[in-house]
NUMARFI-650385 format. One line per 3 residues: their letters; for each residue x, y, z of C-alpha. Coordinates in pm, whole numbers. Example, Ala and Ser with C-alpha at 12.3 -4.5 7.8 and 13.67 -1.06 7.14 Angstrom:
% NUMARFI-650385
as> 1230/-450/780  1367/-106/714
END
This chain:
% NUMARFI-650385
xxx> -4333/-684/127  -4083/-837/405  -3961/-1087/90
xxx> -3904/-781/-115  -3705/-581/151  -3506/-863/243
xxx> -3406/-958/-124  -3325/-553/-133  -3103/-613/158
xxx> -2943/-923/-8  -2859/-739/-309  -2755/-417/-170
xxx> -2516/-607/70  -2339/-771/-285  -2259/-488/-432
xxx> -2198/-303/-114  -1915/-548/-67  -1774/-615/-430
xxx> -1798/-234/-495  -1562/-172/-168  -1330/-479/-296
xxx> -1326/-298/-643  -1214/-13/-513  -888/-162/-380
xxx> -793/-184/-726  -742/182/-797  -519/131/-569
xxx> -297/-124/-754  -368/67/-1088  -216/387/-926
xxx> 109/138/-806  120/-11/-1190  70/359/-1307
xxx> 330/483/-1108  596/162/-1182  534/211/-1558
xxx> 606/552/-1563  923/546/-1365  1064/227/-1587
xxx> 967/423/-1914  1119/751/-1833  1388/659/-1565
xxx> 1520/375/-1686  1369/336/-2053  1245/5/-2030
xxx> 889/-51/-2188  694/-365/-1993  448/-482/-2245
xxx> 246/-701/-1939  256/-430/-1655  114/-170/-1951
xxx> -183/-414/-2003  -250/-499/-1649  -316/-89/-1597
xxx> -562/-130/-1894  -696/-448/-1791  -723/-338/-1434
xxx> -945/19/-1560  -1174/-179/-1742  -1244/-423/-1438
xxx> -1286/-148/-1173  -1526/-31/-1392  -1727/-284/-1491
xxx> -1695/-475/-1129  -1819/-69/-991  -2091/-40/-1208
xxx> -2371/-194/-1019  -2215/9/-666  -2227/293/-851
xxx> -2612/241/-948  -2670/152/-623  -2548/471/-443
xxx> -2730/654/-752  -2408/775/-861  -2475/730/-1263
xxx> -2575/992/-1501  -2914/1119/-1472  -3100/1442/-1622
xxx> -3146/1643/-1364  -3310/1952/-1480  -3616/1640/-1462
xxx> -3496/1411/-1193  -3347/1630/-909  -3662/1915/-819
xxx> -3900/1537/-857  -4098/1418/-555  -3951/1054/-361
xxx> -4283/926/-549  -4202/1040/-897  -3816/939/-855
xxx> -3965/609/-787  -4217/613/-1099  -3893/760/-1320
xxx> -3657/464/-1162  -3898/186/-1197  -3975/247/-1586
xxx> -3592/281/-1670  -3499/11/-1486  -3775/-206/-1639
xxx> -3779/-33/-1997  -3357/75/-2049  -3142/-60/-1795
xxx> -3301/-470/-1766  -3303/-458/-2121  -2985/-349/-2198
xxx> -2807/-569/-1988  -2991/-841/-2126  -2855/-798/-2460
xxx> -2505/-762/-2289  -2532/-1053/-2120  -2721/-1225/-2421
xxx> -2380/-1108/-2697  -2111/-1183/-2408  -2166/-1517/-2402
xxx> -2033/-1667/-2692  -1746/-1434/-2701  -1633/-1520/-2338
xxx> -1685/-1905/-2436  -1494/-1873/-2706  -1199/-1730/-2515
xxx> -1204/-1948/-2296  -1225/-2202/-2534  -865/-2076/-2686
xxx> -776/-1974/-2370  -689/-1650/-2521  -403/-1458/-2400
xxx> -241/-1098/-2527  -205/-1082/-2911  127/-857/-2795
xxx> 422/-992/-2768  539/-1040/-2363  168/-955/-2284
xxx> -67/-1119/-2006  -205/-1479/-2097  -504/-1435/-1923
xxx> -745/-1214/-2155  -1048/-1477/-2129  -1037/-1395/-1744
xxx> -1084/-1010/-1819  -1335/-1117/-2071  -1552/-1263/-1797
xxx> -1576/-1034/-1611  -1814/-868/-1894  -2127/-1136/-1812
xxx> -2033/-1039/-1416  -2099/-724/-1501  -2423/-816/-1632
xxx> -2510/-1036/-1363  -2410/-770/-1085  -2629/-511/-1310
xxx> -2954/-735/-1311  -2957/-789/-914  -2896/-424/-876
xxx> -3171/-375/-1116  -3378/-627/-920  -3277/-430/-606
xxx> -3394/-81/-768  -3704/-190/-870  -3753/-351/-560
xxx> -3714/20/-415  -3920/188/-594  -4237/-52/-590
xxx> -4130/-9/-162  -4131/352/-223  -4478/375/-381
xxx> -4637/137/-118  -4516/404/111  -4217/326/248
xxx> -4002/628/269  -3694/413/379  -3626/341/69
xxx> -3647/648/-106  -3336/758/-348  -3056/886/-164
xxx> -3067/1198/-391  -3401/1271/-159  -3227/1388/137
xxx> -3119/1763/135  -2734/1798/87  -2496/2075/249
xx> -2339/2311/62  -1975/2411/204
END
């Protein structure tokens, strides 16, 4: 059980830290947002490569905040089922989707990304617009990183649970704990 925790720990701490990185970027996309609009509408000028780095930029802090979000149990869930459950049955509910939905699915993702990545980096595949970024096989990597991020949180979830129904409260979904309403 001490190899399990600690590989918990490992994971946790990885998308602890790209999660809080990621979320510098909303930052930037708020700056882009805000540059675009005032060159558009100020001064009429359209930017064809500051318009796609906004877009480019959503669909990173998403993908890049996808396994954070998992981790601090932040994605969709039924909770008429899910929220009234015991620590124990949480666990049983997490363990089967992570090992029946979620490891699956990003399986497949990371199975179908990888020729299409390869073969943009291949080109080195840029914009198809005219003045946009060059770089679109960098944005397309960051699908299979998605993936990869997905699988250790996976790892990290199942990890929890199987600690969860050995006992170990500790690790026990943060959704356990009572919350305040204001």
């Amino acid at each position: 059980m001490a190899f399990l925790r600690g590989l918990v720990r490992i994971i946790d701490a990885i998308n602890e830290h790209v999660g809080r990185a990621t979320a510098w970027l909303m930052v930037l996309m708020v700056l882009i947002a805000f540059v675009v609009v005032l060159l558009r509408y100020v001064y009429g000028l359209g930017w064809v490569a500051l318009q796609e780095s906004f877009v480019w930029l959503h669909g990173t802090v998403f993908m890049m905040g996808a396994a954070y979000t998992l981790l601090h149990d932040g994605h969709v869930r039924v909770d008429v089922f899910y929220r009234p459950a015991s620590a124990r049955t949480k666990a049983m509910i997490n363990l089967f989707g992570s090992l029946f939905l979620l490891m699956p699915m990003i399986l497949v993702v990371l199975y179908y990304s990888q020729g299409f990545v390869i073969r943009s980096w291949d080109r080195l595949e840029g914009s198809s617009e005219a003045g946009g970024l060059p770089g679109l096989f960098l944005l397309k990597t960051v699908i299979p990183i998605f993936g990869v991020l997905m699988l250790l949180q996976g790892v990290s979830l199942i990890g929890r649970s199987l600690l969860v129904l050995k006992g170990d409260m500790r690790y026990a979904s943060s959704q356990d704990e009572p919350h305040e309403v204001a």
